[in-house]
Backbone as CSV, one residue per row, in Angstrom:
resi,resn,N_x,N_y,N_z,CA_x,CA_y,CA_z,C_x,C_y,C_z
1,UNK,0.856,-1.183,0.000,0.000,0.000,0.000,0.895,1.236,0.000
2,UNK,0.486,1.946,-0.538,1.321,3.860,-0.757,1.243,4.013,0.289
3,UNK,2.692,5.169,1.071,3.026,5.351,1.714,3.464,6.838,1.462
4,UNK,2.529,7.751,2.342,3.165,9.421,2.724,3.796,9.862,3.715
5,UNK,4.813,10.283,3.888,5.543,10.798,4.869,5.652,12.319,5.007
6,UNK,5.027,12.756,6.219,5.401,14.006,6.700,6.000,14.527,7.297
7,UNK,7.327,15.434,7.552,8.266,16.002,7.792,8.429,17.077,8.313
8,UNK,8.418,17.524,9.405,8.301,18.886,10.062,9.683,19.189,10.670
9,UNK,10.124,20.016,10.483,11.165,20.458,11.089,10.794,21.393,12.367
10,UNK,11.330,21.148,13.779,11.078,21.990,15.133,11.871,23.176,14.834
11,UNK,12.514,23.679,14.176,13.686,24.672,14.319,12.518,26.096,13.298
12,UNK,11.620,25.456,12.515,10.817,26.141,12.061,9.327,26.476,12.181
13,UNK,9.109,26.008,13.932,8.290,25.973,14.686,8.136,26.352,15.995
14,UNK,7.504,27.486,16.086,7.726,28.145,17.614,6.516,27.976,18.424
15,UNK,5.265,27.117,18.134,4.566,26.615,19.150,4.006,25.406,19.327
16,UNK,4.409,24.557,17.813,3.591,23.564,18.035,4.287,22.374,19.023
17,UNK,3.863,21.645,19.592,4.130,20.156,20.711,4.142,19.307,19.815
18,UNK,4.913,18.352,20.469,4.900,17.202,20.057,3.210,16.347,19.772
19,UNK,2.742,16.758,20.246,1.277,16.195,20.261,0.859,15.975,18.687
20,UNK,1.161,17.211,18.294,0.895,17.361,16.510,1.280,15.939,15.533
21,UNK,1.835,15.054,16.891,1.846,13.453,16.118,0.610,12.825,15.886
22,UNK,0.307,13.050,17.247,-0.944,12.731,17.025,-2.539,13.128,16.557
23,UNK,-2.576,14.462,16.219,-3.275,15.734,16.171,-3.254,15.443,13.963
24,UNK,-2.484,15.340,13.565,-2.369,15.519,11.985,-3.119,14.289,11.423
25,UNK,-2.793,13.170,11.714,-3.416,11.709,11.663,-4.820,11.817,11.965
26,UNK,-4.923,12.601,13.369,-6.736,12.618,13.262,-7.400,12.887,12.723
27,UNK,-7.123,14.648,12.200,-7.830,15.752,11.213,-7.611,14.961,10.099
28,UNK,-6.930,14.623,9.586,-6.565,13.611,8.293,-8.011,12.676,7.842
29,UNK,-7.971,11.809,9.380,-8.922,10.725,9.323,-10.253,11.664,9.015
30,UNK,-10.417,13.116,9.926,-11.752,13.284,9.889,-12.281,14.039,8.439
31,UNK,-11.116,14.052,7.424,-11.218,14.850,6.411,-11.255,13.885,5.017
32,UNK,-10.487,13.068,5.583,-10.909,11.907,4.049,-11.347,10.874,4.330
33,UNK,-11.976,10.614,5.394,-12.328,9.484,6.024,-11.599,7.930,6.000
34,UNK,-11.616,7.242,4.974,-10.776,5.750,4.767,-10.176,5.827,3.876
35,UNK,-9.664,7.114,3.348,-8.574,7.494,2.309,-7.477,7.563,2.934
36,UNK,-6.648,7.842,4.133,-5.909,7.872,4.731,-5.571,7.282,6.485
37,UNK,-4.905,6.422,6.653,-4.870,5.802,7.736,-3.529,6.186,8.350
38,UNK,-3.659,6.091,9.659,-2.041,6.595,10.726,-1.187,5.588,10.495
39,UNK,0.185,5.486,10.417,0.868,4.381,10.529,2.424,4.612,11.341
40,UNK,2.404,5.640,11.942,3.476,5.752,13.176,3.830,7.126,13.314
41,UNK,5.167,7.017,14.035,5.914,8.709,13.999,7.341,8.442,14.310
42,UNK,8.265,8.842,13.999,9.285,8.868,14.355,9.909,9.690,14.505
43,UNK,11.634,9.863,15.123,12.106,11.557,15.298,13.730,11.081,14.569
44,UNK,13.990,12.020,13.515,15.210,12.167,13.047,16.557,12.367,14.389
45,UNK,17.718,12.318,14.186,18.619,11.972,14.903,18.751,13.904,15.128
46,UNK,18.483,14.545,14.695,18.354,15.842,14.460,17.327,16.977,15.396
47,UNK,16.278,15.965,15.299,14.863,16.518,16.101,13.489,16.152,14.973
48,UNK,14.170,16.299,13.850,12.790,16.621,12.968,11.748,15.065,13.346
49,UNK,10.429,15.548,12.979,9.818,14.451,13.198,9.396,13.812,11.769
50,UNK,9.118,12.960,11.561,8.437,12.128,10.625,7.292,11.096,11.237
51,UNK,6.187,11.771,10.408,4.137,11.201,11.032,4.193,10.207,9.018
52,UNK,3.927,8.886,9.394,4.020,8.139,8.513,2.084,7.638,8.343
53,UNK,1.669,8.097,7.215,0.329,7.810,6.885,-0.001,6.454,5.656
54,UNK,-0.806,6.119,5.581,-1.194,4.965,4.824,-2.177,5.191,4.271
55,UNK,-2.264,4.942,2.219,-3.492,5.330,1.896,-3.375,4.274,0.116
56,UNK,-4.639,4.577,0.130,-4.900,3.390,-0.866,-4.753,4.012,-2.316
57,UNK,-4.694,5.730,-2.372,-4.609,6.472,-3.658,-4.286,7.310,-3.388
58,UNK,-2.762,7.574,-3.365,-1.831,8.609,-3.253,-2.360,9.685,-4.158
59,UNK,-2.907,10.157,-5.364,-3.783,11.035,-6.519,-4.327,11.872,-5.461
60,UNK,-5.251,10.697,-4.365,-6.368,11.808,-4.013,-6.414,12.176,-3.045
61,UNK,-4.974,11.510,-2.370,-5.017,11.839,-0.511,-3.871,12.449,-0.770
62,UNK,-2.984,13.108,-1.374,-2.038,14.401,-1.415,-2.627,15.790,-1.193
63,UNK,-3.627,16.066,-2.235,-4.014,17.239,-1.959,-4.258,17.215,-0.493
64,UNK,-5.468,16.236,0.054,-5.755,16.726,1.443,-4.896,16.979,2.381
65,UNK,-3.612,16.346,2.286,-2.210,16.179,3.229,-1.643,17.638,3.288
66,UNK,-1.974,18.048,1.705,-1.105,19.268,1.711,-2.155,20.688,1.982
67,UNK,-3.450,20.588,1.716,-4.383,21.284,2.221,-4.321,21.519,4.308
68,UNK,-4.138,20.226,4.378,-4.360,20.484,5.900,-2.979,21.092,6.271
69,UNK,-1.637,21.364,6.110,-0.313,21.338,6.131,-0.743,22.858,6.002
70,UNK,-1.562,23.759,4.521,-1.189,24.951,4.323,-2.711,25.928,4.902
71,UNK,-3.246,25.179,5.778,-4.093,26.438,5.793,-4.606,25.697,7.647
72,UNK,-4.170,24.758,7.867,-5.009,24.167,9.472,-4.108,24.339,10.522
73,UNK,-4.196,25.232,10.938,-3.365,25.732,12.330,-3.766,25.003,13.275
74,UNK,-2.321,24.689,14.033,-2.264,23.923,15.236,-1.219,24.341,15.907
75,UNK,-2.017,24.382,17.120,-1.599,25.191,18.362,-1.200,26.437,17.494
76,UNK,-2.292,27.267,16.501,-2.258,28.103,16.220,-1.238,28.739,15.157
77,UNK,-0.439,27.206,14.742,0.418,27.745,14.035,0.136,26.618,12.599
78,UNK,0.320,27.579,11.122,0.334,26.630,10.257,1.525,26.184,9.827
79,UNK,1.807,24.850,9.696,2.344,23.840,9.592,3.361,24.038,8.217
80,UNK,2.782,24.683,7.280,3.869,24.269,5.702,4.766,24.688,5.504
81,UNK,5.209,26.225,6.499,6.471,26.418,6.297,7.409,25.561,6.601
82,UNK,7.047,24.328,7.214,8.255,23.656,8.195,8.370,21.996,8.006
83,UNK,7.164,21.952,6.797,6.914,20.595,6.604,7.671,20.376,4.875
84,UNK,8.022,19.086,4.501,8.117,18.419,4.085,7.111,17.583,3.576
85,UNK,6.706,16.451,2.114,5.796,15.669,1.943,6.225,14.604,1.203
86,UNK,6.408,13.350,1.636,7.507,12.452,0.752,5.891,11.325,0.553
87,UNK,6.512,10.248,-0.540,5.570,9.417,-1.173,6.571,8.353,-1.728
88,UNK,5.959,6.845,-1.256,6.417,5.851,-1.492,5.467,4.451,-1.773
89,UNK,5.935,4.070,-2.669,4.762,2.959,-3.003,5.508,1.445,-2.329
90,UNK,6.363,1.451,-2.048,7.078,0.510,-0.980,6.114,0.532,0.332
91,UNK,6.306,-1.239,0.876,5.548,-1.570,2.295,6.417,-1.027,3.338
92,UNK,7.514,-1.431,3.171,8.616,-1.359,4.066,8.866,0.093,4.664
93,UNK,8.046,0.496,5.493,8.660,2.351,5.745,10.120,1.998,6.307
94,UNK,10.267,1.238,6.783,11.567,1.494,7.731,13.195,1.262,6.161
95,UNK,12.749,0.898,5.592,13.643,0.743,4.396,13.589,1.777,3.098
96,UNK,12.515,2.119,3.350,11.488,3.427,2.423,12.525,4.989,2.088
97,UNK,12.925,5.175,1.240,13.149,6.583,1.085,12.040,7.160,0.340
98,UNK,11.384,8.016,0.949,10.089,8.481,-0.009,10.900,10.002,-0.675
99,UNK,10.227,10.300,-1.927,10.488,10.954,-2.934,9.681,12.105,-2.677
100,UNK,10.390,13.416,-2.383,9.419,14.538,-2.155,9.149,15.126,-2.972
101,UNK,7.497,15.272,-2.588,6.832,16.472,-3.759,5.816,17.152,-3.488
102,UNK,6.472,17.320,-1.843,5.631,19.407,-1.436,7.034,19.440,-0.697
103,UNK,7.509,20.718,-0.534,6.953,21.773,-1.435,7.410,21.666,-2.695
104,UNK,6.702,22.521,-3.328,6.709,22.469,-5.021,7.958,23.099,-5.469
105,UNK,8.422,22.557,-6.044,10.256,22.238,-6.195,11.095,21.779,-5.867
106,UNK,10.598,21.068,-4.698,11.985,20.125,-3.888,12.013,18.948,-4.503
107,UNK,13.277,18.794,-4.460,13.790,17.600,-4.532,14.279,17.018,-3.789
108,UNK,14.495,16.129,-3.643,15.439,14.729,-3.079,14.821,13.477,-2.473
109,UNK,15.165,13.108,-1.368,13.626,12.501,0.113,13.881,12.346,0.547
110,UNK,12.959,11.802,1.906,13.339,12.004,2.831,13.226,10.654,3.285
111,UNK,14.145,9.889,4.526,14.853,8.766,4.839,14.547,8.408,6.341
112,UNK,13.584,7.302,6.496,13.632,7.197,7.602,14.849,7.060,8.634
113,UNK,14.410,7.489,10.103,15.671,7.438,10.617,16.149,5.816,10.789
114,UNK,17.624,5.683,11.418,18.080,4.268,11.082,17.095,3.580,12.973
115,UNK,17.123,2.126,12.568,16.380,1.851,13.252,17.823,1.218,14.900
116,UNK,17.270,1.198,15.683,18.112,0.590,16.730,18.803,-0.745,16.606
């Protein structure tokens, strides 16, 4: 199943909590309903976090990912300056480099962190 990865950097975030792990996955659920499912979180060796989602049509659950990212404030703050949006059609997240494509021009992807 496709695999989206979201990417926030803390260094470009001055209020949101850690909570927003769990907070993005919900609004997600309550916005596309069974188009998008939670599938973990992890934290780069750095700080950044990575919220790993699961969805059956990457086409139609991007926009919403990136809709909620550029306009849904949490803890009052919106999210896209600081996020990242990677996409992988691999099962394996933990082996997964997803291929970014928000924001619009980036390149490269982004890599889960290494596992213990």
């Amino acid at each position: 199943m496709p695999s989206i990865v979201i990417r926030l950097d803390p260094a470009k975030l001055s209020r949101v909590t850690a909570d927003v792990r769990y907070e993005i996955p919900g609004r997600l659920a309550e916005r596309a309903h069974e188009l998008i499912q939670e599938d973990g979180y992890d934290y780069e060796p750095g700080g950044a976090m990575q919220i790993y989602l699961r969805t059956s049509d990457v086409t139609r659950a991007l926009p919403v990912v990136v809709a909620l990212l550029e306009t849904e404030p949490f803890d009052g703050e919106v999210l896209a300056p600081a996020a990242q949006v990677g996409v992988s059609d691999a099962d394996a997240i933990d082996t997964t480099a997803f291929r970014i494509v928000y924001p619009p021009g980036a390149a490269g992807s982004i890599v889960p962190p290494p596992r213990p």
